[in-house]
C-alpha positions in Angstrom: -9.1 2.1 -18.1 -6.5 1.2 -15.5 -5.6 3.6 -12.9 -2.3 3.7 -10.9 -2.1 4.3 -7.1 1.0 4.8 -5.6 0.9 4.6 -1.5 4.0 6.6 0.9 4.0 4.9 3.9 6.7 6.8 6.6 7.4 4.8 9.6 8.2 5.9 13.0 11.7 5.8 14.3 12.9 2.5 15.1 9.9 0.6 13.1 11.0 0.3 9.4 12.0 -3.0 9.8 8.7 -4.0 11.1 6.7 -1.8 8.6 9.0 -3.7 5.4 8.2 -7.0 6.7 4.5 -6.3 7.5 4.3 -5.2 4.0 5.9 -8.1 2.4 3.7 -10.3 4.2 0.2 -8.5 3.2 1.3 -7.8 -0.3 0.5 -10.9 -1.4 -3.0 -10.9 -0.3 -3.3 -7.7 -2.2 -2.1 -9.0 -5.5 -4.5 -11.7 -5.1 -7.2 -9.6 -4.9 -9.6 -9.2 -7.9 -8.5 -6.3 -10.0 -5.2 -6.1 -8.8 -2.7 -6.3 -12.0 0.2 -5.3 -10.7 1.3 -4.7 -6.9 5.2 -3.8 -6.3 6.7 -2.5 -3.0 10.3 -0.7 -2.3 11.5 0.7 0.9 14.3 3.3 1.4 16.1 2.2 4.8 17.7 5.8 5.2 14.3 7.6 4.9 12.3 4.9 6.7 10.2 4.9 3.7 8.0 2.7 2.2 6.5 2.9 -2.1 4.2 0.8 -2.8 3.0 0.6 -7.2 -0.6 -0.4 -7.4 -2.2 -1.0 -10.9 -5.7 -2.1 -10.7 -8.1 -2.3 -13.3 -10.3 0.4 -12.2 -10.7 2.8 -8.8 -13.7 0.5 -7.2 -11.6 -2.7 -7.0 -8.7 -0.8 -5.5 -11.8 0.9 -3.1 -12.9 -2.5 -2.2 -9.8 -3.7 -1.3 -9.1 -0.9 1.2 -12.3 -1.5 2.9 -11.3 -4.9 3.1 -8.3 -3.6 4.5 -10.3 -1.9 6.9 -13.0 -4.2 7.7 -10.0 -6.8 8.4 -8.0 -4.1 11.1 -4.9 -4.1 8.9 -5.2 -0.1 8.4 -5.2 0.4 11.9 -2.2 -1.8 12.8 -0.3 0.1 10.0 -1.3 2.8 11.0 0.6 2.5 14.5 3.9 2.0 12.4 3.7 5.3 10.8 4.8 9.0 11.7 2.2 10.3 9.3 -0.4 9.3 7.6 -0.7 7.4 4.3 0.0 9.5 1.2 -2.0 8.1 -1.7 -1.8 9.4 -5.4 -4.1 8.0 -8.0 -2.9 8.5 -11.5 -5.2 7.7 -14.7 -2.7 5.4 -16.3 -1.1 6.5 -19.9 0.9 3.6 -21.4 
């Protein structure tokens, strides 16, 4: 069964714009990524907030991903864009 993940990212003052555009530009790496179905992102300008949807086929591909992530630096330089760290809720998906 699927599961959902949905990732808060919260960027320090003065680097949404950098944060938005990082993620638009990684995204698509994530979507290509086996067991990715569907990857959607949204920001909130006034909260300096970033949503990103994740549906993967099953935890371990979403797992492997973010140790690719990790392996690849990516986590760290996001990381330095954000006033806290990453919330991530993972949801068994229902419909």
């Amino acid at each position: 069964m699927s599961v959902t993940v949905v990732l808060t990212l919260k960027a320090k003052p003065g680097t949404y714009a950098g944060l938005a555009a990082t993620m638009a530009a990684i995204l698509p790496d994530t979507a290509a990524r086996d067991g990715a179905e569907l990857i959607r992102a949204a920001g909130d300008p006034e909260t300096e907030t970033v949503t990103v949807y994740e549906i993967w086929d099953r935890i371990e591909s979403q797992q492997s991903y973010l140790a690719w992530r990790a392996e690849r630096g990516d986590l760290e330089t996001l990381g330095g864009m954000l006033r806290e760290p990453p919330k991530f809720e993972t949801l068994a998906t229902i419909f």
